[in-house]
MARBA-887116 format. One record per residue (C-alpha): residue number from 1; x, y, z; chain. Coordinates in Angstrom, 3 decimals. Example, Ala and Ser with C-alpha at 12.3 -4.5 7.8 and 13.67 -1.06 7.14 Angstrom:
// residues 2
<r 1, <12.300, -4.500, 7.800>, 'A'>
<r 2, <13.670, -1.060, 7.140>, 'A'>
This chain:
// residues 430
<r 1, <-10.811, 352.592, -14.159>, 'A'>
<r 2, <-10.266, 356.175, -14.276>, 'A'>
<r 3, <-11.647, 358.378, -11.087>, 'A'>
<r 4, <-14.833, 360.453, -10.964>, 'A'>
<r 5, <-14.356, 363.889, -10.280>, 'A'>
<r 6, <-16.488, 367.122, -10.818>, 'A'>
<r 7, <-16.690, 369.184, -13.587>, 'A'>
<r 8, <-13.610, 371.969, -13.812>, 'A'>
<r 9, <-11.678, 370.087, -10.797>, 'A'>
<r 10, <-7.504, 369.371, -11.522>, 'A'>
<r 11, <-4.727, 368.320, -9.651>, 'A'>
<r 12, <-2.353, 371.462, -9.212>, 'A'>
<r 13, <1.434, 370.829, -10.264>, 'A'>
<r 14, <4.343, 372.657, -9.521>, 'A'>
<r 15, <4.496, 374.027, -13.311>, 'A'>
<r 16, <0.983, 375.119, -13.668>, 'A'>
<r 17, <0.755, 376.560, -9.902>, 'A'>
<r 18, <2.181, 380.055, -10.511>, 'A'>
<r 19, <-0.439, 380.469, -13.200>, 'A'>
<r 20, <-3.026, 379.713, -10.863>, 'A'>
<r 21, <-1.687, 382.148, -7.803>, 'A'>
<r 22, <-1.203, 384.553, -10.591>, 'A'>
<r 23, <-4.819, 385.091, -11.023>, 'A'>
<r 24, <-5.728, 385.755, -6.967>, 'A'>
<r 25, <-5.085, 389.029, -6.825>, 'A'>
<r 26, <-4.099, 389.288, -3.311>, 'A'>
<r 27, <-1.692, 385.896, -3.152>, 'A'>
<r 28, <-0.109, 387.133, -6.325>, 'A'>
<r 29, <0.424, 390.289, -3.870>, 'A'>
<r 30, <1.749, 388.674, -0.903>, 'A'>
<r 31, <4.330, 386.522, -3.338>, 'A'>
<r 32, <5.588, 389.797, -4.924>, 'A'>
<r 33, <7.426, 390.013, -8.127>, 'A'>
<r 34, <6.592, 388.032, -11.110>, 'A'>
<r 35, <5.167, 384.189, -11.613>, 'A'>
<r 36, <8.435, 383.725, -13.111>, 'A'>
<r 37, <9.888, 384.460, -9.916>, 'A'>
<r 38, <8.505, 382.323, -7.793>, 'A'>
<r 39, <9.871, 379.143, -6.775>, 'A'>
<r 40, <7.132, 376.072, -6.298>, 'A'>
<r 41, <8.208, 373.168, -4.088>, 'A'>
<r 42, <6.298, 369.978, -3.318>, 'A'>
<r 43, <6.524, 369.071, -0.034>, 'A'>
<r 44, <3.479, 366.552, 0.321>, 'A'>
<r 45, <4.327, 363.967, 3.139>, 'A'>
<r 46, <1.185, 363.218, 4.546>, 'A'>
<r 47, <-1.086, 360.480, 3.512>, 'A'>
<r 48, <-3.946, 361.537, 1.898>, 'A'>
<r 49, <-3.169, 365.042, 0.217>, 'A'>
<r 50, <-0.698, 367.513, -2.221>, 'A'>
<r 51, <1.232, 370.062, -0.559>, 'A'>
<r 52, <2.927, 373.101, -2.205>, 'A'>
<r 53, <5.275, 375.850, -0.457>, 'A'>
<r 54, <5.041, 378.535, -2.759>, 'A'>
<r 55, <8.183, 381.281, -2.297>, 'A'>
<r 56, <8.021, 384.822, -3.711>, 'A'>
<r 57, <10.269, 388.138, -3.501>, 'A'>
<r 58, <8.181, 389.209, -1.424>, 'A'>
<r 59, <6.588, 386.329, 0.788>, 'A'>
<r 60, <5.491, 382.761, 1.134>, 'A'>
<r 61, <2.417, 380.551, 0.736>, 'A'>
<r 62, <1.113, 376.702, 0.988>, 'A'>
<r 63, <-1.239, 375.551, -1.352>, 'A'>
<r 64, <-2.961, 372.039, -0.483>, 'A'>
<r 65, <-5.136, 370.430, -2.402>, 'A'>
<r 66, <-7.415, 367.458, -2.377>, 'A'>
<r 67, <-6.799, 364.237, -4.395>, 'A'>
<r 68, <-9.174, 361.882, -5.751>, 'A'>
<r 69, <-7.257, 359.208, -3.839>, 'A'>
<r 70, <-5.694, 358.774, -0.989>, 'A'>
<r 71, <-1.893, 359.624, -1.858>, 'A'>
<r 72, <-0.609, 356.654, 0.396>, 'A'>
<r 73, <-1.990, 353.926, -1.672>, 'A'>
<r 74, <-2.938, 355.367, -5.195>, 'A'>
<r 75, <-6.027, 355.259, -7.257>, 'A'>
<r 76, <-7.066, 352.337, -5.844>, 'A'>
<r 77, <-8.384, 353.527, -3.052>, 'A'>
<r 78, <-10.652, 356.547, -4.429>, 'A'>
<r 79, <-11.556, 359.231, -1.445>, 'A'>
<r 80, <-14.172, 362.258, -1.712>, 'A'>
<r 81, <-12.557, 365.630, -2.526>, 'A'>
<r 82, <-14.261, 367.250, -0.460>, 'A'>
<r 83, <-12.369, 366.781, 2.712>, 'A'>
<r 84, <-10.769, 370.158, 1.878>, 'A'>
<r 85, <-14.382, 371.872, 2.439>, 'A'>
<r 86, <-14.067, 370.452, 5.942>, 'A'>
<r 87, <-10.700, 371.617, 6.715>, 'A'>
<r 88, <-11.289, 374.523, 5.466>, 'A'>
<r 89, <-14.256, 375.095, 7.925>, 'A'>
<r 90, <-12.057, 373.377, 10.712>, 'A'>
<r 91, <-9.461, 376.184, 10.572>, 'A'>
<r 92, <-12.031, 378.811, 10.508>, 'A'>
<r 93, <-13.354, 377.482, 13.500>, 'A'>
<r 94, <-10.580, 376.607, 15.843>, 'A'>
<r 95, <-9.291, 379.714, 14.006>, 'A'>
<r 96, <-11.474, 381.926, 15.772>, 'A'>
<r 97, <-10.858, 380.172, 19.379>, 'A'>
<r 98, <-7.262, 379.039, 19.495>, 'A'>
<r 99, <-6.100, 381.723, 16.524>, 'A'>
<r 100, <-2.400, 381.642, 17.403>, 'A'>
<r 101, <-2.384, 378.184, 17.083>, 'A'>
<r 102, <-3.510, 377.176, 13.635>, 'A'>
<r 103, <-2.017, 378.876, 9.899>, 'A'>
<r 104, <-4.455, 381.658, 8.338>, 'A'>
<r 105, <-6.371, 380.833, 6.003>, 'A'>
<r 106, <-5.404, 383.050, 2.739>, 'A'>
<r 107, <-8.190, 381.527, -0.140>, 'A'>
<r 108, <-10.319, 378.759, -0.699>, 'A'>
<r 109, <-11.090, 377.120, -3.990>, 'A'>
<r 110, <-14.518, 375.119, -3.924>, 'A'>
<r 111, <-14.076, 374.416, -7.413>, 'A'>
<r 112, <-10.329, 372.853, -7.351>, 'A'>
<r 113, <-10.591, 371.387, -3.909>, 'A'>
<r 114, <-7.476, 373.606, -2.803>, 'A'>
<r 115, <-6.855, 376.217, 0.350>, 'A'>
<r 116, <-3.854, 378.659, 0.454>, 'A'>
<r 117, <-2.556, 379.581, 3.944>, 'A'>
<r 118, <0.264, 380.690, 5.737>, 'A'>
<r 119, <3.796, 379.768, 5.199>, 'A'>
<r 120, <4.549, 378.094, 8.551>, 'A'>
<r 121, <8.654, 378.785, 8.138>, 'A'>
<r 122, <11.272, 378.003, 9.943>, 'A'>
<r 123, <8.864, 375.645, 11.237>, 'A'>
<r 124, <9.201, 372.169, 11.476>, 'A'>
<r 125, <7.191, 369.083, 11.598>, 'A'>
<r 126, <7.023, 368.068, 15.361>, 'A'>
<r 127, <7.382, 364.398, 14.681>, 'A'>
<r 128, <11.019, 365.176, 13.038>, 'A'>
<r 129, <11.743, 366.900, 15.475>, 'A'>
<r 130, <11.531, 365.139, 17.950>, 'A'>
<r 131, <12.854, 361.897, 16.674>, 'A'>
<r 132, <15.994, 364.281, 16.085>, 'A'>
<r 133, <15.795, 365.149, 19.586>, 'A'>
<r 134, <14.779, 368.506, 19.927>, 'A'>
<r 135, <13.345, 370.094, 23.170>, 'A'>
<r 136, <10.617, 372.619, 22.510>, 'A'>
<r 137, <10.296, 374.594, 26.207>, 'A'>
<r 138, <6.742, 375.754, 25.330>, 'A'>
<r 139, <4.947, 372.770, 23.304>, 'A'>
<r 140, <3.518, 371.502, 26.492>, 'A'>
<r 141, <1.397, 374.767, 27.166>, 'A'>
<r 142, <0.830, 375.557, 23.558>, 'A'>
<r 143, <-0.647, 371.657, 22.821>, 'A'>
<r 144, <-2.702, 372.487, 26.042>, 'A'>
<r 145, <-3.987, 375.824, 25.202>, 'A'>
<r 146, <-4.761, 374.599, 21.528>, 'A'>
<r 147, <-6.861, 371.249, 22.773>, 'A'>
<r 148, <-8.737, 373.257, 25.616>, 'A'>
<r 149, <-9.886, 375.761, 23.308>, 'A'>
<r 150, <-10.969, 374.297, 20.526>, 'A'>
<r 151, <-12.724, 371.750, 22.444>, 'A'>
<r 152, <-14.376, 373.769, 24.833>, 'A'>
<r 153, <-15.584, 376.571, 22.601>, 'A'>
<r 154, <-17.577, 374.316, 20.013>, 'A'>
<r 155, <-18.833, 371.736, 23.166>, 'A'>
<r 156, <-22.795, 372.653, 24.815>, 'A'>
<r 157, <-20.385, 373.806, 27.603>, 'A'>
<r 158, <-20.229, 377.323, 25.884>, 'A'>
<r 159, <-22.536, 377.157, 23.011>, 'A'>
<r 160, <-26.579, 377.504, 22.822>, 'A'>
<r 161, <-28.282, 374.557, 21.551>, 'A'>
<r 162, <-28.475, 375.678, 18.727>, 'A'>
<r 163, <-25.615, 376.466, 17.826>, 'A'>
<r 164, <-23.952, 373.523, 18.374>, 'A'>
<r 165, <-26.153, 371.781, 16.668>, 'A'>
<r 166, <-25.324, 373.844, 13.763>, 'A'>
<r 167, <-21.997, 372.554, 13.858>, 'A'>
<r 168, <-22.475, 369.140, 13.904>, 'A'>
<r 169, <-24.983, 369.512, 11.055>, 'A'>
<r 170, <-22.125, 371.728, 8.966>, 'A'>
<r 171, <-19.709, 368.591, 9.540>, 'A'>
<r 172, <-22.204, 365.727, 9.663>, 'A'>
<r 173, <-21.350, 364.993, 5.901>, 'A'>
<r 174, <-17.163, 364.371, 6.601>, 'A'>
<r 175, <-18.327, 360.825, 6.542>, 'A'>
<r 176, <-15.577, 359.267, 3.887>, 'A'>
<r 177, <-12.931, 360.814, 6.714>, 'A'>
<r 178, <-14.527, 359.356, 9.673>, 'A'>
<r 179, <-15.146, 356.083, 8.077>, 'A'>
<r 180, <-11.152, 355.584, 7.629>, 'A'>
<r 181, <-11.103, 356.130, 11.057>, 'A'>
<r 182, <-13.751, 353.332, 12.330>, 'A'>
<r 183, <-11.958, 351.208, 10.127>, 'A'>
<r 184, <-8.296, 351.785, 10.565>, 'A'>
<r 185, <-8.208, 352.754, 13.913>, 'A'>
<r 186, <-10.826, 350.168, 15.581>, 'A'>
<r 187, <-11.509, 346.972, 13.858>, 'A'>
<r 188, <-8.304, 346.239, 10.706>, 'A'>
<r 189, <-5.460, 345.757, 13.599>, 'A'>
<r 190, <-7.993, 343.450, 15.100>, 'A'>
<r 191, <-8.807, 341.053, 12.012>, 'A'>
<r 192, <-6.818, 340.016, 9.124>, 'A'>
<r 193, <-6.960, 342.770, 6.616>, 'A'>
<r 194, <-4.808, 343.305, 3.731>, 'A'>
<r 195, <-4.239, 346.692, 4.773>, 'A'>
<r 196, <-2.676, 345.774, 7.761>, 'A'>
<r 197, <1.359, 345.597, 8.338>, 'A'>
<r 198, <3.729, 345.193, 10.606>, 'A'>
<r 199, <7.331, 344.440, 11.089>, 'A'>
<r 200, <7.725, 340.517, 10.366>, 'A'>
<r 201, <8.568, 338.230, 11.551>, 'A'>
<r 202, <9.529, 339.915, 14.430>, 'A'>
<r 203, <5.986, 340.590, 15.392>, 'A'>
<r 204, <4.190, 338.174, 13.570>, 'A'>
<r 205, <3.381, 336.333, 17.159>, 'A'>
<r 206, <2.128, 339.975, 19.056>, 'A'>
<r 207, <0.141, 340.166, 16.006>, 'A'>
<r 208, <-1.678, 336.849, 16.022>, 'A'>
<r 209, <-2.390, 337.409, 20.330>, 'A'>
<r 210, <-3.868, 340.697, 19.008>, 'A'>
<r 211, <-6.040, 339.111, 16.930>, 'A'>
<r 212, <-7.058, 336.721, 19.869>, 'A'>
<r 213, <-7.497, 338.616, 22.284>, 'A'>
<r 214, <-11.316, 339.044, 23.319>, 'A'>
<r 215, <-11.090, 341.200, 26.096>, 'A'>
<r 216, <-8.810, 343.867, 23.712>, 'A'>
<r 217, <-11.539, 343.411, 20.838>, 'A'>
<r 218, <-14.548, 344.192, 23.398>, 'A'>
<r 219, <-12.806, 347.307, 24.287>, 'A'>
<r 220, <-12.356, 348.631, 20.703>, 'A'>
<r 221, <-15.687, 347.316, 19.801>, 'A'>
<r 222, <-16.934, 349.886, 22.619>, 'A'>
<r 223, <-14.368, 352.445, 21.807>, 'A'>
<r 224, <-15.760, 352.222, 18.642>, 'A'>
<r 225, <-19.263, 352.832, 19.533>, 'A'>
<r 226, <-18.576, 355.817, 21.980>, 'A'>
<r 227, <-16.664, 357.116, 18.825>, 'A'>
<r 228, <-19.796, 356.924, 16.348>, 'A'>
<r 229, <-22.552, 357.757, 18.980>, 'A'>
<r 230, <-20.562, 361.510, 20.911>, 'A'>
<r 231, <-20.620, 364.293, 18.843>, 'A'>
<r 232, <-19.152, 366.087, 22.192>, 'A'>
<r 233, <-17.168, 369.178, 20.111>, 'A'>
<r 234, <-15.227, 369.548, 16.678>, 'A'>
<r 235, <-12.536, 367.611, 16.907>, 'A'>
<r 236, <-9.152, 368.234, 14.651>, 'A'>
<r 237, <-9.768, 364.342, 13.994>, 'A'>
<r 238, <-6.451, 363.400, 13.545>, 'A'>
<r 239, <-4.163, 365.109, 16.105>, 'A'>
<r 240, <-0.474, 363.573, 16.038>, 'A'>
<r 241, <2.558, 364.926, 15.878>, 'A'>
<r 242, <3.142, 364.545, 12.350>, 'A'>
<r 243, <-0.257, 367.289, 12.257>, 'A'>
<r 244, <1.878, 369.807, 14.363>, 'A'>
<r 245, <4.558, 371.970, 12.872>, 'A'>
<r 246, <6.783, 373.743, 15.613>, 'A'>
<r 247, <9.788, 376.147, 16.477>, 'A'>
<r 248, <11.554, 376.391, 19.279>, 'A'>
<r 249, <9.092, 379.676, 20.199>, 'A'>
<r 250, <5.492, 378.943, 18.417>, 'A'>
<r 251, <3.358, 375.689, 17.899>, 'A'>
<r 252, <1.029, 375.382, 14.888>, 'A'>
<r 253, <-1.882, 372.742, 14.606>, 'A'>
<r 254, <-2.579, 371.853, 10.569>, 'A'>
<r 255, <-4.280, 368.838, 8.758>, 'A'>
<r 256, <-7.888, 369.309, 9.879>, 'A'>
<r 257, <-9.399, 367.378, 6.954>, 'A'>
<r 258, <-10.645, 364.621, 9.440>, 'A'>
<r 259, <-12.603, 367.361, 11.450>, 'A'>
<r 260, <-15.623, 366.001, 12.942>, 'A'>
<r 261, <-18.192, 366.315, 15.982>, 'A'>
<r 262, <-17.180, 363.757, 18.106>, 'A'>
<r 263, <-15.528, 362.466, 21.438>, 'A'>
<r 264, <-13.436, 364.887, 22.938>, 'A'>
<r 265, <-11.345, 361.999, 24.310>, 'A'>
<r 266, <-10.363, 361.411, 20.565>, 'A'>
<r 267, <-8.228, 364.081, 20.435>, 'A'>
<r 268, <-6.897, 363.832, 23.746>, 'A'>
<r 269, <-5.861, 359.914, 23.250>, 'A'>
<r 270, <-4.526, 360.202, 19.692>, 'A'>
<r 271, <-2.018, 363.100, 21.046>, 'A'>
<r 272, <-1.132, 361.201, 23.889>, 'A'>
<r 273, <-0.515, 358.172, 22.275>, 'A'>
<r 274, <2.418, 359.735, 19.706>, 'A'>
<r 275, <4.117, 361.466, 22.359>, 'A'>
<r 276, <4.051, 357.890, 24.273>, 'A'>
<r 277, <4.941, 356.173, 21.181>, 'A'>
<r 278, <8.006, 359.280, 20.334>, 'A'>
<r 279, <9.114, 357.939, 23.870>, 'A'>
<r 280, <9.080, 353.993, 23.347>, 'A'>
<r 281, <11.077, 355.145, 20.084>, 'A'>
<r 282, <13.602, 356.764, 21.851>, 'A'>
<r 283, <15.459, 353.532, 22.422>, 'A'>
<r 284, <16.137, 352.778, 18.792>, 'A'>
<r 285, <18.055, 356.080, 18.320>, 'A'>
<r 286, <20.099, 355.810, 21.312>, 'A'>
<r 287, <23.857, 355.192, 20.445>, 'A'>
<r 288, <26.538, 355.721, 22.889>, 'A'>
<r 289, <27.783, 358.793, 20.778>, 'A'>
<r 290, <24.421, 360.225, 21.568>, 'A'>
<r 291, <22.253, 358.569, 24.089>, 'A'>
<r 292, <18.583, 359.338, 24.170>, 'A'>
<r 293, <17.998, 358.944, 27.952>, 'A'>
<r 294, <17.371, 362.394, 29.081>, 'A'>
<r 295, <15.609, 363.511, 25.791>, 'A'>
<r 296, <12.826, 360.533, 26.712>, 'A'>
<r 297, <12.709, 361.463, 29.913>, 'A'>
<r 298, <11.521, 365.173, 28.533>, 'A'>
<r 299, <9.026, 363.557, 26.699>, 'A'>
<r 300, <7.322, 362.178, 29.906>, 'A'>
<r 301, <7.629, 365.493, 31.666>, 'A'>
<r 302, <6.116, 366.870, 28.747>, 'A'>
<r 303, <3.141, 364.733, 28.269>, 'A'>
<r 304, <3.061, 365.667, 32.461>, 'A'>
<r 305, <3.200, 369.411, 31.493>, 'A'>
<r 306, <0.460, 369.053, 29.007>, 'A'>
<r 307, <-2.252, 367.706, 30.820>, 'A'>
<r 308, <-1.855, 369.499, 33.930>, 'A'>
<r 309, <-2.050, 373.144, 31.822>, 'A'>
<r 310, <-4.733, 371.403, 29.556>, 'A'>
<r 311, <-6.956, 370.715, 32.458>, 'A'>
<r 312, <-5.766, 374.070, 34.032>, 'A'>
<r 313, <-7.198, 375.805, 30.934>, 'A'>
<r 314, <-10.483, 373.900, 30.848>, 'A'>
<r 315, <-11.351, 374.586, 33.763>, 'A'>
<r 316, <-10.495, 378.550, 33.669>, 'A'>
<r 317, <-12.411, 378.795, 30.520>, 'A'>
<r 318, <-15.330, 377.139, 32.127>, 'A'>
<r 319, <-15.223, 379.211, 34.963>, 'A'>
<r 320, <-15.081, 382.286, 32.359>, 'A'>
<r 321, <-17.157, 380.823, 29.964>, 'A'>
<r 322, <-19.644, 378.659, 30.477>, 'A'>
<r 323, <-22.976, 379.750, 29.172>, 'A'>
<r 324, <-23.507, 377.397, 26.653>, 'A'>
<r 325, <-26.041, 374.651, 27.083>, 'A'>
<r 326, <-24.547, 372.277, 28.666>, 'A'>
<r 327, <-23.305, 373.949, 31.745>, 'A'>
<r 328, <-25.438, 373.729, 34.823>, 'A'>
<r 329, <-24.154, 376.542, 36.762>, 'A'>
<r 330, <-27.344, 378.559, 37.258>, 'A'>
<r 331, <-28.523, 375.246, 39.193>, 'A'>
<r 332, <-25.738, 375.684, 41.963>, 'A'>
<r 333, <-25.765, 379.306, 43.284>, 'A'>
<r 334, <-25.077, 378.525, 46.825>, 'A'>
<r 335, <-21.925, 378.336, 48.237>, 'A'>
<r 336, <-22.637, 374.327, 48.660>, 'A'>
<r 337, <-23.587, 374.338, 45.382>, 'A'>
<r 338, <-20.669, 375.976, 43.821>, 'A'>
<r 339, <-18.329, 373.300, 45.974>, 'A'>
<r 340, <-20.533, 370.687, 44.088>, 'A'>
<r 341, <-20.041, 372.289, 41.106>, 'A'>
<r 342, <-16.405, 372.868, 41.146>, 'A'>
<r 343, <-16.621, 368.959, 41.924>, 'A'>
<r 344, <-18.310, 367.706, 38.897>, 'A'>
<r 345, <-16.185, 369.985, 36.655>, 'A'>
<r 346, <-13.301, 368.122, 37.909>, 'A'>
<r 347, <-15.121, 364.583, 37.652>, 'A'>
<r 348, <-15.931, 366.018, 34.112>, 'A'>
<r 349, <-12.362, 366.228, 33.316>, 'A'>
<r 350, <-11.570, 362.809, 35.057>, 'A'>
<r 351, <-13.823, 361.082, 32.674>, 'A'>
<r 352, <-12.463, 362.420, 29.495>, 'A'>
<r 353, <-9.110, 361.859, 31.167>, 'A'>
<r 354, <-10.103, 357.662, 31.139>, 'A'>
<r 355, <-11.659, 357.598, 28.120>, 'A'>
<r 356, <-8.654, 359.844, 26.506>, 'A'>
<r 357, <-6.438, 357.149, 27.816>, 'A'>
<r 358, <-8.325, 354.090, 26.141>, 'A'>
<r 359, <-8.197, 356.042, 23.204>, 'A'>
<r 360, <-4.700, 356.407, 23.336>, 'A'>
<r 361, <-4.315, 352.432, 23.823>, 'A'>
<r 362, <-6.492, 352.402, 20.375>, 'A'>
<r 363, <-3.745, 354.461, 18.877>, 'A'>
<r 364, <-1.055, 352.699, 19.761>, 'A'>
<r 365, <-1.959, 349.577, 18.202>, 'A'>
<r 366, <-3.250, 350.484, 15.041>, 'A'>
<r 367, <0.007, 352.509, 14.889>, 'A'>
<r 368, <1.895, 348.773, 14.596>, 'A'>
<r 369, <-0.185, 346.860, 13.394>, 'A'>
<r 370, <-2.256, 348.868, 10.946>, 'A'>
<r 371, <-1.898, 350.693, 7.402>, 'A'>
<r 372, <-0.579, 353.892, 8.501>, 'A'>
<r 373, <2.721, 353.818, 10.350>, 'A'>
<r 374, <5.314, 356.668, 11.787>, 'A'>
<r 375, <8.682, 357.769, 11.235>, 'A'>
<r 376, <10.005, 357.881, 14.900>, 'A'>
<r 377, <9.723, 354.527, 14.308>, 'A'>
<r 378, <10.266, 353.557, 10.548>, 'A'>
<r 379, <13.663, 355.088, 10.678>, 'A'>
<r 380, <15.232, 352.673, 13.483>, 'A'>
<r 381, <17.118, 350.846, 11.056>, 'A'>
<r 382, <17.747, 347.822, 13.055>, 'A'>
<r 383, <14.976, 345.852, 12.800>, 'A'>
<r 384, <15.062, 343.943, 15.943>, 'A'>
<r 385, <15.825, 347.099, 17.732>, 'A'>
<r 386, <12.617, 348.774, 16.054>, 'A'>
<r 387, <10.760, 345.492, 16.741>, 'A'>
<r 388, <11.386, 345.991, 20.497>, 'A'>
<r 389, <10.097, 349.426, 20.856>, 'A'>
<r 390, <7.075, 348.553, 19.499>, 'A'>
<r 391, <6.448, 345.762, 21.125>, 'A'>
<r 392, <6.750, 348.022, 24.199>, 'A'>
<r 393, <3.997, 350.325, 22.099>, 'A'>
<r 394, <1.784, 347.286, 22.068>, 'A'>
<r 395, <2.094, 346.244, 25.875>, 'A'>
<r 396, <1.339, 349.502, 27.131>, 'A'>
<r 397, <-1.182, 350.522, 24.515>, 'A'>
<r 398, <-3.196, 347.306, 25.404>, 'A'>
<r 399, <-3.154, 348.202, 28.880>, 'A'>
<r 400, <-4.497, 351.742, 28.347>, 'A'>
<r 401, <-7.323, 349.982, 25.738>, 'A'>
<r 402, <-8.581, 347.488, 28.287>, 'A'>
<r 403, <-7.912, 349.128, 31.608>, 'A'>
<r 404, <-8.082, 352.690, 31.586>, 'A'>
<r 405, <-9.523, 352.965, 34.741>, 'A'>
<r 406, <-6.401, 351.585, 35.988>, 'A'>
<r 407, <-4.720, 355.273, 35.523>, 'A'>
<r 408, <-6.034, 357.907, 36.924>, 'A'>
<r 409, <-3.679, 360.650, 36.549>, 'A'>
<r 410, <-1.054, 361.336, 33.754>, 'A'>
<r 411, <1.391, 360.007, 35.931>, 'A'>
<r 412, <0.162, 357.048, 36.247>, 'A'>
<r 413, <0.717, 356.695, 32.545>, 'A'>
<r 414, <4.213, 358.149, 32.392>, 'A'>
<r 415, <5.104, 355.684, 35.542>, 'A'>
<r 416, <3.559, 352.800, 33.131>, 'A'>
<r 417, <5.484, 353.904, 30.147>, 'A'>
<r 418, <8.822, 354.032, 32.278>, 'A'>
<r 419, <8.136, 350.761, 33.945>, 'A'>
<r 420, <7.389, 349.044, 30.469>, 'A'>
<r 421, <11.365, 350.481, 29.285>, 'A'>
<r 422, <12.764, 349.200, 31.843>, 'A'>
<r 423, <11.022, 345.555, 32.182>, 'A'>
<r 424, <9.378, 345.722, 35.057>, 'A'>
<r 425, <5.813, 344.838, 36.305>, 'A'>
<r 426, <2.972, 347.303, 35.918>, 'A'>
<r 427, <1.197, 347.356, 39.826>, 'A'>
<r 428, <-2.555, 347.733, 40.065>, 'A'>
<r 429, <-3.059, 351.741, 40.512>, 'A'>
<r 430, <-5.268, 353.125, 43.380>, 'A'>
């Protein structure tokens, strides 16, 4: 059955896209030279979308557009085109808070579903990076400063009423995005689903316990509801390192289609749980030419690094900026009341902390046993080596799902994590 789509809408290709850049004045400008000149590459490895680098005499640009489908599976599985409305908003936004983080937006195209930005180059995706093993000295603070910004800028903690309820209005209708989410990322690991794989037979018991497991299914089940119910700040949606291109010097957030109004924790679980999950992988691309030990071990430290500047940041821009709403600082003027204050901001980021972590758990799993899986692990070639680090994936991520009270503090986790590696029991925390 062919797929519905709006009057004047096409899918770009690499021989028509010059023609199409041609006619916007200022990308034909920024490309320099002639269409003829220009050299169009596809570089789509995401799941749902086409990607184009576009390279001119003078300059670069990426073109992305929206499919009818999501690219993964094919036509089967039609998806709105107007995810790319969203994004574009998304990058606006977080744009105007966290700028140095996120591509420029060059030109949007209502009527072809398509935004031009920035060339990110020499930049690379973060997940191949670091399943090659390279060290990035300043993702730590740059993840931070990112997530604290765009988080606390469009939360009641700095915006009027009204104003944030303009934004949750302006991305109330992202509902084909979100819904992919409820599904994939809190009920199909739990249930036989024919989107669901894993690596079998290998895991073909962990999957069935999965299944089984009540206490694991009430805590998604309620994960899922705090999901659909907080509409806290505009998330990215989908934050993984697979959404984060990076050099050695800069950091670059893209693939904001899945922006929404919603938990805060989201983002800070689903980022959590691929740097924990980049770690667990480590142990499948270990050889003895090249050992992975000390590049896991910068992992940790870096999910370590990350939090402590993220909550850093929070709570500076709080101090600096909190006028919104949703901050009660005119109600403690005293200097008892500023003590109290400086208390519940830190309680504040506690509480996102926990429910970041059982978010993470949720991340982990569907990340085995789901639809969508990840290269740090799809390239360990051995399968039972592969098999083992997820499993490892699984028993922490559980953990963190049902019991996130259990950790506290990042370290907790990264203590977890290193325990799971090396075999040994996980002791009640605090």
């Amino acid at each position: 059955m062919a797929l519905s789509v709006p009057e004047g809408y096409e899918p770009l290709h690499v021989g028509g896209l010059p023609g199409y850049l041609a006619g916007v004045a200022h990308l034909a400008a920024r490309l320099g030279g002639r269409p003829e000149d220009w050299r169009v590459q596809e570089v789509s490895d995401g799941n749902v979308n086409q990607v184009f680098r576009v390279h001119g005499p003078d300059g670069d640009v990426c073109v992305k557009q929206s499919l009818p489908y999501v690219r993964l599976v094919g036509e089967s599985w039609p998806l709105t085109l107007e995810r790319i409305h969203f994004e574009h908003l998304a990058l606006l936004e977080h744009g105007r808070h966290a700028g140095r983080r996120v591509p420029e937006v060059l030109h949007h195209d209502a009527r072809l579903f398509l935004i031009v930005v920035e060339c990110l180059t020499p930049h690379l995706i973060l997940r191949e990076g670091m399943t090659s093993g390279i060290r990035y000295p300043h993702l730590a603070r740059h993840l931070a400063d990112y997530l604290a910004r765009s988080l606390f800028f469009t939360s009641s903690l700095a915006l009027p009423a009204e104003a944030k309820k303009a934004g949750v209005a302006a991305f109330c209708a992202n509902t084909a995005m979100c819904r992919i989410m409820e599904d994939m990322v809190f009920t199909e690991p739990y249930q036989v689903h024919p989107r669901n794989r894993w690596t079998s037979p290998a895991l073909d018991g962990l999957a069935a316990q999965v299944r089984e497991d009540v206490p694991l299914k009430l805590a998604a089940s309620r994960l899922k509801r705090h999901y659909l119910d907080t509409t806290e700040a505009l998330l990215h949606g989908d934050l993984h390192t697979g959404s984060i291109m990076v050099t050695p010097e800069d950091t670059r957030i893209i693939d904001q289609e899945f922006a929404f109004y919603g938990p805060m924790a989201f983002d800070v679980g689903s980022l959590l749980a691929h740097l924990l999950l980049n770690f667990f992988s480590q142990g499948g691309h270990s050889t003895a030419e090249a050992p992975r030990e000390s590049y896991a071990s910068w992992v940790l430290e870096t999910v370590e690094a990350w939090w402590s500047s993220f909550q850093d940041t929070f709570l500076r821009l709080w101090e600096e900026h909190g006028h919104g709403a949703g901050d009660p600082s005119a109600l403690f003027t005293t200097p008892a009341g500023r003590v109290a204050l400086q208390a519940e901001r830190r309680a504040y980021l506690q509480r996102l902390w926990e429910q970041g972590v059982a978010y993470a758990g949720a991340e982990l799993l569907r990340r085995i046993f789901g639809l969508a899986h990840t290269l740090d692990l799809e390239r360990i070639a051995d399968v039972d080596r592969r098999a083992t680090c997820e499993a490892r994936c699984v028993q922490l991520g559980r953990s963190l799902l049902v019991e996130p009270g259990r950790y506290r503090s990042v370290s907790d986790v990264t203590a977890a994590a290193r325990e799971v590696v090396a075999g040994a029991p996980r002791q009640q925390v605090g």
